[in-house]
Every structure is written in structure tokens, then in C-alpha cells.
C-alpha positions as CSV (number, residue, x, y, z in Angstrom):
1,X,-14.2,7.1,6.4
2,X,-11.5,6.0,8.7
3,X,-9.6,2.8,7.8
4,X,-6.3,1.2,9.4
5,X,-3.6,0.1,6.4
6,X,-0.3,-2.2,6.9
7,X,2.3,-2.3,4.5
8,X,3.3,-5.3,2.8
9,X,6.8,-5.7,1.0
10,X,5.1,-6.1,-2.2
11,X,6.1,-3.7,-4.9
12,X,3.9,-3.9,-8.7
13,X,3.7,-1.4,-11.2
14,X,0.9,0.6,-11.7
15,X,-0.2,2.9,-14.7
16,X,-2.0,6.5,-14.7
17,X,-5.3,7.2,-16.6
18,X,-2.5,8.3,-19.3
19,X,-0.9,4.7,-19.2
20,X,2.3,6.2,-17.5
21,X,3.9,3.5,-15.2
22,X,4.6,4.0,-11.8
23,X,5.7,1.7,-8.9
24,X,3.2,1.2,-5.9
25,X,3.9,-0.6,-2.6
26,X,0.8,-2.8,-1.6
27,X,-1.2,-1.8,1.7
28,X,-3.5,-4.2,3.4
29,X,-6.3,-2.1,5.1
30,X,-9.6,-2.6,7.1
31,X,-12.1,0.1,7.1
32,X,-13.8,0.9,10.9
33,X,-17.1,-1.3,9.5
34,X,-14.6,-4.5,9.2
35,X,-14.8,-3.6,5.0
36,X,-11.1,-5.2,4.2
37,X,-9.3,-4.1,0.6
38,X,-6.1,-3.0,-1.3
39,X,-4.6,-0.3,-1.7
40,X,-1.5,0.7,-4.1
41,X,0.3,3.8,-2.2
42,X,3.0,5.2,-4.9
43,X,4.3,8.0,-2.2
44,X,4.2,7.7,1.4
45,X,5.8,11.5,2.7
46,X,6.4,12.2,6.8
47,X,5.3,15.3,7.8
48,X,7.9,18.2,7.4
49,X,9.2,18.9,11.2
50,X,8.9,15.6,12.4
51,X,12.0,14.0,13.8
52,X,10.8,10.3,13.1
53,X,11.1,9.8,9.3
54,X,14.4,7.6,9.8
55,X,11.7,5.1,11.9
56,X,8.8,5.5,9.8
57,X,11.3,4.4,7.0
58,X,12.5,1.8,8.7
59,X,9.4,0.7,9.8
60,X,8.6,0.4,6.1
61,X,11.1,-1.8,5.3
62,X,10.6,-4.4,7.9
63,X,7.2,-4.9,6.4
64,X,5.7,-8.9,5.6
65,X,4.2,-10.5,2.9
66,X,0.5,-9.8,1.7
67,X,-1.8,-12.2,2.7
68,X,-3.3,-15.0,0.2
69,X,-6.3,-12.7,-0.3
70,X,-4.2,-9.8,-0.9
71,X,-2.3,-11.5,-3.4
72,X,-5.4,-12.5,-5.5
73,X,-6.4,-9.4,-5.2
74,X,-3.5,-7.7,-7.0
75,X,-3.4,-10.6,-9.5
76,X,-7.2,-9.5,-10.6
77,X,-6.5,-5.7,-10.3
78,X,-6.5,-5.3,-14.2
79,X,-9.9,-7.2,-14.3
80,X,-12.9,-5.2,-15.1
């Protein structure tokens, strides 16, 4: 699967199966089939040898708000 994500500048915490927090920053993505979700990236790492990591993290910074449906989506993430 091939998908496209954008970072948003929302920040929640997260727990592992063992119910160890953790922070995650909040990705809007869209898969190549138009399939739209939420993801919850807790690391993001530029490749070693890469001379750009001071404007990937830049880039990070800069990101916007989620969207309405991205927002619902993190406030019903503990729903099952």
C-alpha cells in the first residue's frame, strides 16, 4: 500500500499493548484508493547521511491543525 501523510501540530498520548505511555504526533493520510485515516507516528528518524534533517525538522514544526474529521477521529480512538 502506498499512502501520502501530513503532519498536523497535534500531539496526544498514546499507550503500548503494556499500557506504557508515549507521546504521538497526529498524521493526516490518504491511501492511493482515496481511503483517508489517522495515524499516531511516535518517531519520525531522517535517514543517516542525509544533509536535510535540519529542514525536515523544520518542516515539522510549521505543521497546521488537523482537520474537523481528524479531530473526531482522535477523540474516538479509545472506542472499541
Amino acid at each position: 500500500m502506498k499512502a501520502t501523510i501530513t503532519s498536523t501540530d497535534r500531539i496526544v498520548e498514546i499507550s503500548d499493548p503494556q499500557g506504557r505511555p508515549a507521546l504521538a504526533r497526529v498524521w493526516e493520510g490518504e491511501t492511493e484508493a482515496g481511503i483517508v485515516f489517522t495515524a499516531y507516528i511516535t518517531q519520525v528518524q531522517v535517514r543517516a547521511g542525509q544533509r536535510r534533517e535540519a529542514e525536515f525538522n523544520r518542516d515539522l514544526v510549521k505543521s497546521g491543525a488537523p482537520s474537523a474529521e481528524t479531530i473526531k477521529a482522535i477523540e474516538l480512538r479509545y472506542v472499541v
